[in-house]
N, C-alpha and C positions, 0 to 999 in steps of 0.2 A: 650414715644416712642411706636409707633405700627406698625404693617406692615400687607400688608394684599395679599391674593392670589387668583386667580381668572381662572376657567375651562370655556372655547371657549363652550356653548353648540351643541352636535353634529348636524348635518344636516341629516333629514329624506330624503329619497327620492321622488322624486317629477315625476308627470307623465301628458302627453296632449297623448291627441288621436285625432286625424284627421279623418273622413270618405269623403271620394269622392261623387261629384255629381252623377245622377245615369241618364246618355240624352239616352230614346230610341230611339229620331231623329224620321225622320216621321216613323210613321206605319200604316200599311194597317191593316184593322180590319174585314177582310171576314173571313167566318167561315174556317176555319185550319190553320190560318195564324200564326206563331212562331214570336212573337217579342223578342227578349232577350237581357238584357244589361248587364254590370259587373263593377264594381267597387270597392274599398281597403278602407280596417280600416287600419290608420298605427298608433301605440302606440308608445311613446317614453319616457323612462325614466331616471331616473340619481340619482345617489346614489354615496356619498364619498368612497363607501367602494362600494370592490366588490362581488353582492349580487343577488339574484333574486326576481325578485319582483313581487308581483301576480295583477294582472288588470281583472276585470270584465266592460263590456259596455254592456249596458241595451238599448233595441231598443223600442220605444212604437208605438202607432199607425200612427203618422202623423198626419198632419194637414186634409189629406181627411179622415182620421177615416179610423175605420176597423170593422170585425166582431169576435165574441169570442175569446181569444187568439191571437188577429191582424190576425187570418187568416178569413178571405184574409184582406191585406190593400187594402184601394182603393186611388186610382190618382181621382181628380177633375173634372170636367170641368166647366168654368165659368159658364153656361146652371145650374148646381146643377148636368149632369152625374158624377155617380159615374162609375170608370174601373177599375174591381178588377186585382191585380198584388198582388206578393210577393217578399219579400226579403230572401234568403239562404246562408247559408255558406256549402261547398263542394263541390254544380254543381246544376243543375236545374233537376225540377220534383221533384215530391210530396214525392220522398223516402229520398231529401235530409231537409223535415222539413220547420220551419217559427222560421228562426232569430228572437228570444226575447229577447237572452242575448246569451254573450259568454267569457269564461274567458282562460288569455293569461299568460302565464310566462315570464316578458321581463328579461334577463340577462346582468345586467351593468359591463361597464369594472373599472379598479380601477380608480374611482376620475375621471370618464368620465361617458360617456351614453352608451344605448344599446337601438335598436329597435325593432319591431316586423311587417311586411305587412302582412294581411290576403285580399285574394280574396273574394268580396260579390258578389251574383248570383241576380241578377233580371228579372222576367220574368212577361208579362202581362200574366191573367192567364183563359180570355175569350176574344171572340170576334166576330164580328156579326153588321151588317149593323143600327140593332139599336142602337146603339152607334151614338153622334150624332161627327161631325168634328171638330176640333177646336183644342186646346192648353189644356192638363191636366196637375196635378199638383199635390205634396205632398210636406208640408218640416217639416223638425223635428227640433224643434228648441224648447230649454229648458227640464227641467229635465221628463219633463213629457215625451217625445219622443226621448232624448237620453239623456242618464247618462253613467258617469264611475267612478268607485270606485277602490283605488289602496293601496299594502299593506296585501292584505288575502290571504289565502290558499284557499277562493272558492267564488262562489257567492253568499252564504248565510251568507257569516260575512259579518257584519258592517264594515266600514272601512273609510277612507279618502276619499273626493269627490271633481271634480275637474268637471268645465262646460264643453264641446265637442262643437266646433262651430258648427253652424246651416250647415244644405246638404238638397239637394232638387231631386225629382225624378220626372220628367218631360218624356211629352211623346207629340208629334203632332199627332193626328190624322188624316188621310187625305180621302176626298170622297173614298169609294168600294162599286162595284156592284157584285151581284150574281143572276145566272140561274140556272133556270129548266126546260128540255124542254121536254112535250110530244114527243110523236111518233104518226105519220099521220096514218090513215087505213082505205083502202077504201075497203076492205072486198073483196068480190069474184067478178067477173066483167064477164059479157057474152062473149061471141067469137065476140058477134057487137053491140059495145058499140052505140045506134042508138041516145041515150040522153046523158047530162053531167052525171058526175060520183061524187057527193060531200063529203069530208069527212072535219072535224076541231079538232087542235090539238094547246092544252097551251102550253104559257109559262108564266112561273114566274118569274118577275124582282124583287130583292131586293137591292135597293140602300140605302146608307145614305140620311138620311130625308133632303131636301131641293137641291138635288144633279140634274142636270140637265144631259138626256143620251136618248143617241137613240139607237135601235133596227133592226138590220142591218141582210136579211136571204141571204146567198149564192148563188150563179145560181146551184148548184149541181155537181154533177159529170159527167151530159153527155157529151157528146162530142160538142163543136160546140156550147152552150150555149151562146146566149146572152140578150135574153129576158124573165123578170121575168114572163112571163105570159104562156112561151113555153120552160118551163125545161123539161128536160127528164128520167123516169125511164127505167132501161134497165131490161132486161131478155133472158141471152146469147146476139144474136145479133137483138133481136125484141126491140122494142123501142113504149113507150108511152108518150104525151103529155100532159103536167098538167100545171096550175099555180096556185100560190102563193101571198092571198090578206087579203090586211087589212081590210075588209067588209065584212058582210053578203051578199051582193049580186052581190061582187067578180069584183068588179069594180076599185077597186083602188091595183095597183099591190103591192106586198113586196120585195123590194130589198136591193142594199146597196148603191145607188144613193140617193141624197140629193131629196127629194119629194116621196120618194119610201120607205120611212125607217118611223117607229114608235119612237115617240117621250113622253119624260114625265119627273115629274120632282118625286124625292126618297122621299119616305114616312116614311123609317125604316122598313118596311114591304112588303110581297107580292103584286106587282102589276100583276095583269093579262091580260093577252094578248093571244087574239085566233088568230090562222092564219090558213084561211078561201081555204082549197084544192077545185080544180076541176081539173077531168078528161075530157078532151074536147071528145064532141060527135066527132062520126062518124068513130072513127078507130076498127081497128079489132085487137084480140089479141089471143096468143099463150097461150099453157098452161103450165103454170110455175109460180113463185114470180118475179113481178117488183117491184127491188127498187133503190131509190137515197138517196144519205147524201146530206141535207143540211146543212152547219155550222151556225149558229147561233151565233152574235157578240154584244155584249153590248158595247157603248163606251160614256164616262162618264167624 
């Protein structure tokens, strides 16, 4: 005769963590531009008893790699650009750090679950025409780029480990242009102007490399304007006659009519462009400062 008994062994708590895709959708990458995106870690765990449970998620570099400490990660481009961004917990800017790890208390209910959402900060973290256009990329996927460990009081105990599915941080980049524009000066001028009057002032185009745009100058501000070659600076109500050319010998005018406008295609860097002033002979002028705005349009 024998009899025998036997104890149910208990059930430890168990835990997944989930992080969200990180789409900055397109972005423009001229110099000041603010891209930012955000997305959630959400932890979930479950315990027979009701308890608290500690979680740690470790973040590494990504698949585009990073520099010291992942700061910065950088996004891809199929080209080999690398575009440095980071990932934060709090808010964006440098005061809020570079997510490497972060550790969570999730509280289960009895013989149920309990969750926890934290908001992540993503921000690109330069930008600038050198950057070439296209589709960039990072994804974290495996221990190496994202872990979690659940069951400690911190991040430096060992503890249980559980895989996180793979999240990707995606960004479009799309063509931008950037100016610089000189200021024209033709310096002092007699009371009778008997010859033209020459002066030449840059501009610098900076587009994304491969980017086709043209260069488009204003008729100015005088009154009555319609010919690039006969804009007008004023001075009170005196008035002088100037134009605006794409030549050195001031023959081909600069406007914003198709055959009048400069043309080129973006290098990543400075392009330059002179445009070629004259003061047409023969007037006479008052004493005082003549001047005009002309605006200056890049379009791309």
């Amino acid at each position: 005769m024998w009899a025998a008994s036997g104890v149910s062994p208990a059930r430890a708590a168990t835990c997944d963590a989930v992080v969200s895709d990180f789409n900055f959708g397109s972005v423009t990458l001229r110099s000041g531009a603010v891209n930012r995106t955000s997305g959630t870690l959400r932890i979930t765990c479950s315990d027979p008893l009701l308890s608290v449970v500690g979680v740690c998620v470790r973040f590494g570099p990504g698949s585009g790699g990073a520099g010291a400490n992942n700061n910065p990660r950088y996004l891809r481009h199929g080209g080999g650009a690398a575009l440095p961004y980071q990932l934060r917990l709090g808010g964006y800017g440098t005061g809020f750090g570079t997510l490497n790890e972060t550790f969570l208390s999730v509280t289960t209910l009895l013989g149920s679950t309990g969750s926890v959402t934290v908001p992540i900060y993503a921000e690109i973290l330069e930008a600038g025409t050198s950057f070439d256009a296209g589709w960039y990329e990072s994804v974290f996927s495996g221990t190496s780029n994202i872990e979690m460990s659940y069951g400690v009081l911190s991040c430096d105990l060992f503890a249980q480990s559980r895989p996180v599915p793979d999240f990707r941080v995606t960004a479009n980049a799309v063509s931008s242009c950037e100016l610089d524009v000189g200021t024209m000066n033709f310096g002092n001028l007699p009371s009778l102007a008997l010859g033209p009057v020459d002066a030449v002032a840059p501009i610098d185009v900076r587009c994304t490399e491969g980017t086709n745009y043209t260069v488009s100058l204003g008729l100015g501000d005088g009154v009555g304007v319609t010919d690039p070659a006969l804009r007008r600076m004023t001075n009170g109500l005196a008035t002088l006659a100037y134009g605006l050319y794409r030549d050195p010998s001031r023959t081909q005018v600069w406007g914003s009519l198709p055959g009048t406008r400069a043309t080129g295609v973006g290098s990543g860097s400075n392009q330059r462009y002179n445009v070629y002033g004259r003061i047409h002979a023969g007037q006479t002028t008052v004493l005082g400062t003549y001047t005009d705005n002309v605006v200056v349009t890049v379009n791309y």
